[in-house]
PLY file of the C-alpha trace (Angstrom):
ply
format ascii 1.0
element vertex 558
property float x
property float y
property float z
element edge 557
property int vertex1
property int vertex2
end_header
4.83 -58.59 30.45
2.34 -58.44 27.68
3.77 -62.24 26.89
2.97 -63.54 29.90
-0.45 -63.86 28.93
0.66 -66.67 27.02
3.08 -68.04 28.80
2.18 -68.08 32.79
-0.31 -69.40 34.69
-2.23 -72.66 34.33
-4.36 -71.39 32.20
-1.30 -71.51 29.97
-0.03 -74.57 29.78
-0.97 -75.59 26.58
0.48 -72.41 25.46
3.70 -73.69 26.88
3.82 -76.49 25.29
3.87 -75.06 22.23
7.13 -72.84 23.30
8.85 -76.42 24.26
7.82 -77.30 20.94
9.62 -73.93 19.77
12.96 -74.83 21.88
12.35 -72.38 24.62
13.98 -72.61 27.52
12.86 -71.49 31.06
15.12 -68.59 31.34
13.79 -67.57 27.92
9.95 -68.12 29.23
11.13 -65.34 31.78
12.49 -62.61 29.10
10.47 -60.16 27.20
8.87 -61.47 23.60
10.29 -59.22 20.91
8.82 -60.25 17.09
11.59 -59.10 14.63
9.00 -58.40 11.60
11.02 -59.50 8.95
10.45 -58.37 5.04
13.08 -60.27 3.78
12.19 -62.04 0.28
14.23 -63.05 -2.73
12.36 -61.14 -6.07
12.83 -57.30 -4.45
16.53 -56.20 -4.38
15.63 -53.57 -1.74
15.07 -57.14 0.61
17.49 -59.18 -0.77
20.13 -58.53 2.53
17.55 -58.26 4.95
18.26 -61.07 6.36
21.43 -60.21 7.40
19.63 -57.20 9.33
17.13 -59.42 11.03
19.98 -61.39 12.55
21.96 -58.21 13.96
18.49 -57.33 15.26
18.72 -60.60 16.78
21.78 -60.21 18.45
21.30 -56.80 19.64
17.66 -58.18 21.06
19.56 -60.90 23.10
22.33 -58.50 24.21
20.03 -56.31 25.26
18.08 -58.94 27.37
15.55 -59.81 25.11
14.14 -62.80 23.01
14.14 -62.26 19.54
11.08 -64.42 17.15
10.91 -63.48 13.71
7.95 -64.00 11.44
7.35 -62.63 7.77
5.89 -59.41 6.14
5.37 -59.47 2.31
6.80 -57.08 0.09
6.41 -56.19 -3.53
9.12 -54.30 -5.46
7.48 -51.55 -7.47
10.01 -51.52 -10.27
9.03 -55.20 -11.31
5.60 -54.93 -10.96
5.85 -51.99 -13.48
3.94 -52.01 -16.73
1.60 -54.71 -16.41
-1.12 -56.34 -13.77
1.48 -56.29 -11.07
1.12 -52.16 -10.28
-2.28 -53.20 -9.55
-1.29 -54.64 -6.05
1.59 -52.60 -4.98
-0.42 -50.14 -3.42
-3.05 -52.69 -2.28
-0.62 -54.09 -0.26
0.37 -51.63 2.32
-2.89 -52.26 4.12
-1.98 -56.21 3.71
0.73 -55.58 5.49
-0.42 -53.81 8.30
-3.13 -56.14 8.74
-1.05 -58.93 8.57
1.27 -57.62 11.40
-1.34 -56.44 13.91
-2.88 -60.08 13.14
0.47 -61.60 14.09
1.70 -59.53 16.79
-1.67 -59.62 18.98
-2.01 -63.25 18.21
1.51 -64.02 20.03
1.52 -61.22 22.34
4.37 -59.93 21.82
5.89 -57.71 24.23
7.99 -54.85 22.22
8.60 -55.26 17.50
11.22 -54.34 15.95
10.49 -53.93 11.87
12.48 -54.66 9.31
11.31 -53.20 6.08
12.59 -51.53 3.05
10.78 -50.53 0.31
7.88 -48.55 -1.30
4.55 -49.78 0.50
6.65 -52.38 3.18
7.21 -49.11 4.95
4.16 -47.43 5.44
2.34 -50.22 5.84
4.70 -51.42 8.96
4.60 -48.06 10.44
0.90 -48.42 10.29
0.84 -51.29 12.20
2.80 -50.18 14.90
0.86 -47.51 15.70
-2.13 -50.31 16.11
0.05 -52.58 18.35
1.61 -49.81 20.28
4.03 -51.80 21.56
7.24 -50.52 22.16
8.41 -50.87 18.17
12.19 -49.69 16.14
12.19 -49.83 12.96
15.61 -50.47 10.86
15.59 -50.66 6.87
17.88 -52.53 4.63
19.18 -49.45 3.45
19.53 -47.56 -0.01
21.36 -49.60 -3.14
24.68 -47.11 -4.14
24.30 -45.28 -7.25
25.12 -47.02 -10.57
28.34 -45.20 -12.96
27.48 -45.21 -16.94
29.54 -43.43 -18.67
31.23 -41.53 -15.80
28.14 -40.37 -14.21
25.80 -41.50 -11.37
23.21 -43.24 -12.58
19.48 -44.52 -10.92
16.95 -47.00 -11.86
14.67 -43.65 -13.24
17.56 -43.22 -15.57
16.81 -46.89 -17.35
13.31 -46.02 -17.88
14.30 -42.84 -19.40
16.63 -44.89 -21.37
14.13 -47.08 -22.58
12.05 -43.87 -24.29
15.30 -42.86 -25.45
15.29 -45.51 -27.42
11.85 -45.46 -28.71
12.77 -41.71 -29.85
16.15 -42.74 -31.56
18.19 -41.11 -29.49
19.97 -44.18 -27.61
21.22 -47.47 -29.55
20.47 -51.02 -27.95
23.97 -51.37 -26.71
23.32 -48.02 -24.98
20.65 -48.93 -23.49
22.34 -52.69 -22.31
25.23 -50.71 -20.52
22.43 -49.08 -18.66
20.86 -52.15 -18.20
23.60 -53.44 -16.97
25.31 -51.07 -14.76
22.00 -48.62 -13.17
21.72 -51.28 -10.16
25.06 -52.49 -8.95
24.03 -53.62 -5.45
21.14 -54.66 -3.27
19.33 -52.11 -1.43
16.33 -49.33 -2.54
16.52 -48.08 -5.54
18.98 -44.77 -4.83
17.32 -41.78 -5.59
15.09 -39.84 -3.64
12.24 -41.81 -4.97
9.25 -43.42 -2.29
11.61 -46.29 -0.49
14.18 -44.06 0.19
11.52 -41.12 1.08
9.45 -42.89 3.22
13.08 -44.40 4.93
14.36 -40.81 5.54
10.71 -39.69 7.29
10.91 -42.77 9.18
13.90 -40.74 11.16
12.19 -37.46 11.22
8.87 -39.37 12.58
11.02 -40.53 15.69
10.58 -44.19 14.88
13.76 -45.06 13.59
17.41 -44.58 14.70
19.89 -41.98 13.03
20.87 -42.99 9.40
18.01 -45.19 9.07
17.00 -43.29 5.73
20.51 -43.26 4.23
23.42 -45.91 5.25
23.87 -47.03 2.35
22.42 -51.31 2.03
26.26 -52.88 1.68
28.02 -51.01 4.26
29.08 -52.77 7.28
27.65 -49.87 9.24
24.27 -50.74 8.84
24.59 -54.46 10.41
25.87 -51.90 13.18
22.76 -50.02 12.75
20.56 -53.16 13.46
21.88 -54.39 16.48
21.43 -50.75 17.71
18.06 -50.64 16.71
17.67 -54.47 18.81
18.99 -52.37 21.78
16.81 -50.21 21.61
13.77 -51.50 21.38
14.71 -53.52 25.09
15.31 -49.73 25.82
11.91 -48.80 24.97
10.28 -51.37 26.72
11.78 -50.85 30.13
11.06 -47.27 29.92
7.49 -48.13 28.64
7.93 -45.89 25.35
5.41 -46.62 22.60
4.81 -45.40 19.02
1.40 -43.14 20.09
4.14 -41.46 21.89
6.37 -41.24 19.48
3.88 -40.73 16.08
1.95 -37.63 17.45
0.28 -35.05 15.82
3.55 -33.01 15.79
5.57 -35.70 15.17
3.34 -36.37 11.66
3.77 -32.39 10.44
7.94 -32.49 11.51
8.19 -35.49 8.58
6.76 -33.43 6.59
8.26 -30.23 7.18
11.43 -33.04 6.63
9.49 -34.20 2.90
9.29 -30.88 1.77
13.29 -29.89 2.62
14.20 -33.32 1.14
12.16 -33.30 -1.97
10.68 -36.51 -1.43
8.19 -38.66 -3.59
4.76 -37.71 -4.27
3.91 -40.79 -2.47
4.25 -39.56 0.80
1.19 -37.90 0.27
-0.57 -41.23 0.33
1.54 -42.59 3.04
1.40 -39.69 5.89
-2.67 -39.61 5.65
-2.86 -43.27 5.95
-0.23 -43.13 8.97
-1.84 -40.45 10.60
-5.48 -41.75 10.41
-3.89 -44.71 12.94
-3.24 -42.64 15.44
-6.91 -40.11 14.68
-5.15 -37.24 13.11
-7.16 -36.80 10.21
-4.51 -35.49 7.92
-5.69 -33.28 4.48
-3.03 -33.29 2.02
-3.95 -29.45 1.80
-1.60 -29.21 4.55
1.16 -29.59 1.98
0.68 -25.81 1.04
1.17 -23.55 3.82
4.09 -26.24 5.14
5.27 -25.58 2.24
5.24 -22.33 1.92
7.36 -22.07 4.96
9.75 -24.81 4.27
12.86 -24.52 1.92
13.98 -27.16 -0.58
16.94 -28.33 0.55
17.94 -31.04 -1.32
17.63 -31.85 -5.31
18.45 -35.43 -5.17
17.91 -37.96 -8.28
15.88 -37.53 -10.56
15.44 -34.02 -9.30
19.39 -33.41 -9.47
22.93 -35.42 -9.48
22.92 -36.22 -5.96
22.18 -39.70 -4.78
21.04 -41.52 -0.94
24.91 -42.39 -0.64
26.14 -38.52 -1.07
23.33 -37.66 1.62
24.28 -39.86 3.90
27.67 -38.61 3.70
26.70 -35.09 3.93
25.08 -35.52 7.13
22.15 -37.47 6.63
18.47 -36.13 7.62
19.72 -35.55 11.29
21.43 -32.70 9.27
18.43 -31.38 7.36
16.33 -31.76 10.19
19.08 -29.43 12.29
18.99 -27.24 9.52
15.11 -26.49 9.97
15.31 -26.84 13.38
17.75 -23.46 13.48
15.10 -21.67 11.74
12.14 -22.60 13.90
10.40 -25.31 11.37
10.68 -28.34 13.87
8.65 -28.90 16.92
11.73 -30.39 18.77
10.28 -31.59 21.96
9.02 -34.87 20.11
9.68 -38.37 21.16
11.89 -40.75 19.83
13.22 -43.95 19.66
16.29 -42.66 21.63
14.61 -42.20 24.41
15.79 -38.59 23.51
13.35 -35.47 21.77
14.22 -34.47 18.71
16.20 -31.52 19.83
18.20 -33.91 21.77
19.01 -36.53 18.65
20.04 -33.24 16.44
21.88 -30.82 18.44
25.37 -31.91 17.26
23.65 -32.82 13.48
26.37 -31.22 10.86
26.11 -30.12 7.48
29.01 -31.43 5.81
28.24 -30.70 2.33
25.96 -27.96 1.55
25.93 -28.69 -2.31
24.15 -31.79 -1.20
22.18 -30.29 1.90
21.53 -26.56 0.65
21.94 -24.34 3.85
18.67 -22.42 5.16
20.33 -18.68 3.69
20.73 -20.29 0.25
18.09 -23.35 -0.59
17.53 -24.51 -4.51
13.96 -22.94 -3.91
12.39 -20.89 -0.86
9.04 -23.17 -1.12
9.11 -27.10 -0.49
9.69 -29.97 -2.53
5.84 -31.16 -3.06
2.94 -29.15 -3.50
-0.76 -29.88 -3.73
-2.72 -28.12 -6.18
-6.58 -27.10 -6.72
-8.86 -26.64 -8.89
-12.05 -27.14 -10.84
-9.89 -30.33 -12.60
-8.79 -31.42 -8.87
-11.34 -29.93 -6.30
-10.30 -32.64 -3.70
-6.79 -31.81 -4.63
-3.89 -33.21 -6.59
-0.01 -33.95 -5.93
2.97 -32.59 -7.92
6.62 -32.32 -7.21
7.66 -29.73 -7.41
11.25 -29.44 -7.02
11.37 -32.03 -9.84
9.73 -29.09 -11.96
11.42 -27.31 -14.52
10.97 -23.60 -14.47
9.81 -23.35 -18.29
6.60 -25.88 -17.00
6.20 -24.23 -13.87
2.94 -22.43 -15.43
1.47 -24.32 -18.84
-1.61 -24.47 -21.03
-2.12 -26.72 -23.70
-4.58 -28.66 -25.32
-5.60 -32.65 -23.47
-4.80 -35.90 -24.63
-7.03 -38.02 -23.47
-6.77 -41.67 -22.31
-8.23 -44.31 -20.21
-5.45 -46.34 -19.73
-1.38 -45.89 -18.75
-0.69 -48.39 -21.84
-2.93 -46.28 -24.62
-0.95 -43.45 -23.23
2.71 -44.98 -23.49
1.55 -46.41 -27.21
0.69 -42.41 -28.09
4.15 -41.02 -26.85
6.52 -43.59 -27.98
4.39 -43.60 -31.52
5.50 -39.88 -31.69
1.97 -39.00 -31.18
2.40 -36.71 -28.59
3.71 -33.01 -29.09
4.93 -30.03 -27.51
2.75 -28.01 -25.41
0.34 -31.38 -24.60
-0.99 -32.07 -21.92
-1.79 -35.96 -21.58
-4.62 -37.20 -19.39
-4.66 -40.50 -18.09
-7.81 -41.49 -16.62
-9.39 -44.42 -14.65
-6.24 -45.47 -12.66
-7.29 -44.22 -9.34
-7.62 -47.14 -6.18
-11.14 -47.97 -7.42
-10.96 -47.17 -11.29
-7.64 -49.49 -11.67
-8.23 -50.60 -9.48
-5.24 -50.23 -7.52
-3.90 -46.46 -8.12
-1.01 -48.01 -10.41
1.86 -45.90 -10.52
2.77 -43.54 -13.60
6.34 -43.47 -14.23
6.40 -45.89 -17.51
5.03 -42.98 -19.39
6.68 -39.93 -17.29
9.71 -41.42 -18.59
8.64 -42.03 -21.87
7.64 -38.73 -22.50
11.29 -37.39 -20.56
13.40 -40.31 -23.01
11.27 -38.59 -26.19
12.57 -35.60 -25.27
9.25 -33.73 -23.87
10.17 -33.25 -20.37
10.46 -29.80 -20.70
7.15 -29.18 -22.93
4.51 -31.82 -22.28
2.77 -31.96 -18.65
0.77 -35.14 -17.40
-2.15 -35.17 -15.17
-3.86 -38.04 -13.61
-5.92 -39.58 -11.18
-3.19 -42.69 -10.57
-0.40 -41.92 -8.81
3.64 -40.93 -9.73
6.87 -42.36 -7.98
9.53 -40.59 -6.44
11.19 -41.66 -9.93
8.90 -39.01 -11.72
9.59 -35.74 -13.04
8.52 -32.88 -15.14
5.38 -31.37 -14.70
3.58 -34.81 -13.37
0.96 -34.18 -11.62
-1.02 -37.61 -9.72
-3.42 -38.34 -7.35
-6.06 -36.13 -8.95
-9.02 -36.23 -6.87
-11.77 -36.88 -6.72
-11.01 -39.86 -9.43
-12.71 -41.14 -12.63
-14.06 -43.73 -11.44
-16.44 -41.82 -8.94
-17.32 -39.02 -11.41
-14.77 -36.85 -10.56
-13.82 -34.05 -13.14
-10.96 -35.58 -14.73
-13.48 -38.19 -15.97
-15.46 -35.38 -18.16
-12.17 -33.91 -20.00
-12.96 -34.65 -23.58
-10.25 -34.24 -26.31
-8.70 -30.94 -26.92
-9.84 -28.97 -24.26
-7.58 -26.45 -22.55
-5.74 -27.86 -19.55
-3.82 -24.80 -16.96
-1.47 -25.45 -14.53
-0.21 -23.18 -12.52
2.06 -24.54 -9.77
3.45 -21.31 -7.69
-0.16 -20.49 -7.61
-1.65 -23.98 -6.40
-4.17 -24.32 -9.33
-4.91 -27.40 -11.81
-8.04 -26.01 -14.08
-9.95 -27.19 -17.41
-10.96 -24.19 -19.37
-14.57 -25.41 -19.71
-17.65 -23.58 -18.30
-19.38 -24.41 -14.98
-22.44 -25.32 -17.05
-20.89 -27.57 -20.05
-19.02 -29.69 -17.26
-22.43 -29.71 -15.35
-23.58 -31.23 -19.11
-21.02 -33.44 -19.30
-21.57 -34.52 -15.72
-25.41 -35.59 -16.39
-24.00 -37.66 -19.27
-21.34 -39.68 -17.55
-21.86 -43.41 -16.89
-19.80 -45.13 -14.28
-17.99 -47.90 -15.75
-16.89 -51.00 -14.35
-13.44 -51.54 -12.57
-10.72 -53.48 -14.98
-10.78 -56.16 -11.89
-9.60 -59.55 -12.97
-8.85 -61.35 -9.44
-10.54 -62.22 -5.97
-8.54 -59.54 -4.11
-8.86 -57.09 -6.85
-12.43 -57.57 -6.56
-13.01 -56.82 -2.98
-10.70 -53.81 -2.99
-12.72 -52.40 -5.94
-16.08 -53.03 -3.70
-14.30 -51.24 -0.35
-12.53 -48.37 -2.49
-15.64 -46.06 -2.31
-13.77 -42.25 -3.37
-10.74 -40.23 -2.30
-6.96 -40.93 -3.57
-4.86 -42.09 -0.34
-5.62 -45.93 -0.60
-8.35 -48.16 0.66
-7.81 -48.18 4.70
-8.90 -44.40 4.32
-11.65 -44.72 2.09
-13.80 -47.75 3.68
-16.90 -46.81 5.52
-16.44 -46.21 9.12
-18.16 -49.35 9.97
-16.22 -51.44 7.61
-12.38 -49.63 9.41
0 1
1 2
2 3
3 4
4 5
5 6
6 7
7 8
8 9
9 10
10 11
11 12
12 13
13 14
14 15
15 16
16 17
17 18
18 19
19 20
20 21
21 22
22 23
23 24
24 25
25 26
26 27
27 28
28 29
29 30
30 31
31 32
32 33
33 34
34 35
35 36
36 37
37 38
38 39
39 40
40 41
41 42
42 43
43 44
44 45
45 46
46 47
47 48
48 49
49 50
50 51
51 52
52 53
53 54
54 55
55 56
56 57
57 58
58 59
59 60
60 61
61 62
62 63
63 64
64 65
65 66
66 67
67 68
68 69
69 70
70 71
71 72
72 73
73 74
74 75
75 76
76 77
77 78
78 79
79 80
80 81
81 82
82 83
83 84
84 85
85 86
86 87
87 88
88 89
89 90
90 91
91 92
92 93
93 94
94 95
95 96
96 97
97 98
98 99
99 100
100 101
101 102
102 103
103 104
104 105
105 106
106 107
107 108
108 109
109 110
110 111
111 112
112 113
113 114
114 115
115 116
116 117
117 118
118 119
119 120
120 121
121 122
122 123
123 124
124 125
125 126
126 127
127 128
128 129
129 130
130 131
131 132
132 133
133 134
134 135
135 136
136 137
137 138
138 139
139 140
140 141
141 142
142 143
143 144
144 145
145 146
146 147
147 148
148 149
149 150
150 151
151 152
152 153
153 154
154 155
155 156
156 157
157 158
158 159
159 160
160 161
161 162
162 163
163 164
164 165
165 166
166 167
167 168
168 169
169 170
170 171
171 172
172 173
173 174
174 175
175 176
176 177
177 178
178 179
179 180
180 181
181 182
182 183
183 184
184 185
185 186
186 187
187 188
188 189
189 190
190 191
191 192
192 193
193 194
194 195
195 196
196 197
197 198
198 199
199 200
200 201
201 202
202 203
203 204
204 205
205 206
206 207
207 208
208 209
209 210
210 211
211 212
212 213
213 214
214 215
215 216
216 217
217 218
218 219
219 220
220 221
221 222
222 223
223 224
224 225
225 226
226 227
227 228
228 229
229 230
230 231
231 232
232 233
233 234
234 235
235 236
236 237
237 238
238 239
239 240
240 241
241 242
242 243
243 244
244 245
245 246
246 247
247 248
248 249
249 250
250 251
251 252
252 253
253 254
254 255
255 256
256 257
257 258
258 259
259 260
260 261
261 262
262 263
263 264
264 265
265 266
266 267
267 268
268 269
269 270
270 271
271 272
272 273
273 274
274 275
275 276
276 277
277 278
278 279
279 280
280 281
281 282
282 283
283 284
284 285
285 286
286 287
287 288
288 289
289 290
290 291
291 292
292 293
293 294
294 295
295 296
296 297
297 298
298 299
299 300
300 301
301 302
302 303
303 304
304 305
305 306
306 307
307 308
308 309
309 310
310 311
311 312
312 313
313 314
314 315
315 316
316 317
317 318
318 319
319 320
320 321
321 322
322 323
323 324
324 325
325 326
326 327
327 328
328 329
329 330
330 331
331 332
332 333
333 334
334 335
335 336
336 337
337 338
338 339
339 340
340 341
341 342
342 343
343 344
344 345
345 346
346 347
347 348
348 349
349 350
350 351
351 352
352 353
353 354
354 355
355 356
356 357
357 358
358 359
359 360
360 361
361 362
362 363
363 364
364 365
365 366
366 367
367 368
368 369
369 370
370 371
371 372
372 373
373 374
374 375
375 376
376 377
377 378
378 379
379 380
380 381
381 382
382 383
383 384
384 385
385 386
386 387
387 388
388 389
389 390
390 391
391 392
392 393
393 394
394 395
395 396
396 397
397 398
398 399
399 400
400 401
401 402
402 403
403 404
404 405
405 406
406 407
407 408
408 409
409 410
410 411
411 412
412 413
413 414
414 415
415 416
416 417
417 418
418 419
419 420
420 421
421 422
422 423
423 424
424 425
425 426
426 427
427 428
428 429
429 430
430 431
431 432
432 433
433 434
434 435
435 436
436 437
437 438
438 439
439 440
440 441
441 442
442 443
443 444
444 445
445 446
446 447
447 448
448 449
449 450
450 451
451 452
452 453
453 454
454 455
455 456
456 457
457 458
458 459
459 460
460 461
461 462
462 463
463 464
464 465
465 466
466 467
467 468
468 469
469 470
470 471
471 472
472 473
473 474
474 475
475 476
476 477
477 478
478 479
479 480
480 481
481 482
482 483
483 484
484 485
485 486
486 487
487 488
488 489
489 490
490 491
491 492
492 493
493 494
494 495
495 496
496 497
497 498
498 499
499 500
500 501
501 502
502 503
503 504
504 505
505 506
506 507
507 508
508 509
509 510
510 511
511 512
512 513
513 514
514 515
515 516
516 517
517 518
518 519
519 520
520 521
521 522
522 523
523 524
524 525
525 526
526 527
527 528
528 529
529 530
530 531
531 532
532 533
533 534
534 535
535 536
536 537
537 538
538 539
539 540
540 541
541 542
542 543
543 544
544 545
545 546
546 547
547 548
548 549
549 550
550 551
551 552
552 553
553 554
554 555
555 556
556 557
């Protein structure tokens, strides 16, 4: 056992003290060492049950002939750090996370992990440390919130921002928007569309690293406390077969979740998360893979805010064992791919059924024949840029219109919401990439500003931040390389014609070769809007690129 090198021998006596002082008991010093990582706080409602998770873990750990030890992983929920200096460390702390586990696991020596995340960056982050610790490692979430009911119909937490520019516009009263207030959230859990939790839940599954329904048993049914002491089984399953995440998170196993992303429609985020995954186990992952996966790969599902469908109706529908059958019948899946189970892919799937297919679209008859994300190019985005697509419109599947430039998400939300903002527009928000933020804050305060104003259908917005799962319309994030570095988006000057074309891949600024080479010699860097220690230091490591700081430090500095 991997424990035992703190735990026998003379050597290790002083270690075992330290397990007396614990409570261990001999037979316990004899059992396997299995750290429950537990992301279980009281300010994120996607965490708010998770400790009711971590203790079926527990049991299923001990049934299973295991000894469960829990320490903490933080956790920051996106949708309160909105709008102010708080979106500055969500993304930041993904790579906290996975730091912090690795530090914790190796330091103990654990034997086998099971993690117990939930939301946006928790996720990621977790999955990135497994594949450091490779150890045998489970993970179970906490599970999506249920949809909320206003007015007779399904409602999200996207819906109250929309709500909130509905307002601004005139369109809503403040009652209206206090019933939304009031009713958008009704239980614990992620937030319940198809937005980056939720996503990065489902690809969890289609990775291999977490049991069926992971992605989509909904947070206050009983059969996810069933869920977790499966996963607590498993793991002690795992270890006696000696199965670890480098076996599971493979090359193949990376392209199947997002063969999965692109059926599901999933966040935009992903594209941060799936590079930053992959580089832990060397597969150095170009987001231009998105295309000809995508290509290939039929939207399946249009759940909110790209349609009326919600986590719960998924999960009832079949779940992504059920989309991932559906791809599998058409040749899309490599299905000899490891798993938790013990079991390939193929194996976990074969009896997968599609019980609703106006929630999982069959193969013959998908919303669209391409995927849910695509990554477009250009001389605006020549390292790329991120939109989703299936959260398109057709009218703004192809736009030009004039830019509206601004340096900042709040200069940009003042503009819409002061009516500033018109048809045909395309807004430009600049300087919010991982080093210009720093921190890559994420857009969706004024995506759904410019949807509650009534725009969503006329005004695209392009920048080199990032957009939730929450966004849609033509948003399109990530745009690399950023500001900050002298990337193009940085030399757009008021006015000038901005194309998108999304079936054809391209993101262009109708300016000359030469004037942007002009504009180029002109451009001063400008300092990062860093007002903390830990701001600081990421600004110094963030050195280009859009997927996050882990990717972007110098070799020597990984």
């Amino acid at each position: 056992m991997k424990s035992d090198n703190v735990k026998k021998g003379m050597q290790q006596a002083p270690h075992r003290s330290l397990f007396n002082a614990l409570g261990f008991t001999e037979e316990e010093m004899n059992k396997p060492m299995v750290g429950i990582v537990s992301s279980y706080n009281e300010i994120v409602p996607g965490h708010m049950n998770l400790d009711k998770i971590v203790n079926a873990v527990k049991l299923g750990v001990a049934e299973a002939g295991g000894v469960p030890v829990v320490f903490p992983a933080i956790a920051v929920c996106d949708g309160i750090a909105m709008g102010h200096i708080g979106m500055k460390y969500s993304l930041v702390t993904r790579d906290l996370i996975a730091d912090s586990t690795e530090c914790m696991a190796l330091a103990h020596q654990f034997d086998a992990l099971v993690m117990v995340p939930n939301c946006d960056k928790n996720v990621p982050g977790l999955l990135m440390a497994a594949a450091r610790i490779n150890v045998p490692t489970v993970f179970v979430s906490g599970g999506p919130m249920l949809a909320g009911h206003v007015q007779g119909k399904k409602r999200s937490l996207s819906s109250m921002f929309e709500a909130v520019g509905s307002y601004a516009a005139g369109t809503m009263t403040e009652d209206d928007v206090r019933e939304y207030e009031e009713k958008v959230c009704p239980t614990c859990g992620s937030c319940s569309g198809m937005y980056t939790a939720n996503s990065m839940n489902c690809l969890t599954e289609a990775l291999g690293m977490g049991l069926r329904g992971n992605g989509t048993i909904p947070a206050v049914y009983s059969e996810r406390i069933k869920l977790a002491k499966h996963a607590g089984m498993a793991v002690m399953d795992m270890y006696r077969k000696n199965i670890r995440p480098r076996d599971i998170m493979t090359k193949d196993a990376i392209l199947n979740a997002l063969t999965v992303d692109m059926a599901l429609g999933c966040s935009t985020n992903s594209m941060l998360h799936l590079p930053a995954i992959a580089h832990e186990i060397g597969f150095d992952f170009d987001i231009a893979f998105a295309n000809p996966i995508s290509e290939k790969t039929p939207n399946l599902c249009h759940l909110a805010p790209a349609g009326p469908t919600y986590m719960e109706d998924l999960n009832e529908a079949g779940g992504v064992y059920a989309v991932m059958k559906e791809l599998a019948d058409i040749g899309l899946l490599n299905t000899d791919c490891m798993t938790v189970t013990g079991k390939t892919v193929g194996e976990n799937i074969a009896n997968a059924v599609n019980k609703n297919p106006e929630v999982i679209r069959p193969v013959d008859n998908p919303y669209s024949k391409t995927g849910g994300l695509a990554v477009l190019k250009g001389n605006l985005a020549p390292d790329g840029s991120v939109v989703k697509r299936s959260a398109v419109c057709d009218e703004m599947m192809v736009h030009e219109g004039p830019a509206r430039v601004f340096d900042c998400e709040e200069d940009a939300i003042a503009a819409i919401k002061g009516g500033k903002i018109v048809a045909g527009d395309v807004v430009v928000i600049r300087y919010e990439g991982p080093k210009g933020g720093p921190g890559m804050r994420e857009m969706l305060n004024p995506t759904s500003a410019i949807a509650g104003m009534g725009l969503g259908s006329s005004v695209a917005l392009i920048t080199d931040g990032r957009f939730s799962g929450a966004s849609r319309g033509a948003s399109i994030g990530h745009v690399s390389p950023e500001a900050a570095v002298g990337g193009p988006i940085a030399l757009v000057e008021e006015g000038d014609i901005i194309r998108i074309n999304i079936p054809e891949m391209k993101l262009e600024i109708a300016v000359s070769d030469e004037e942007m080479a002009a504009r180029k010699a002109k451009w001063q860097p400008r300092e990062p809007k860093v007002t903390t220690g830990y701001l600081k230091r990421y600004a110094s490591l963030v050195t280009s690129g859009n997927r996050g700081a882990i990717l972007a430090l110098p070799e020597e500095q990984k």
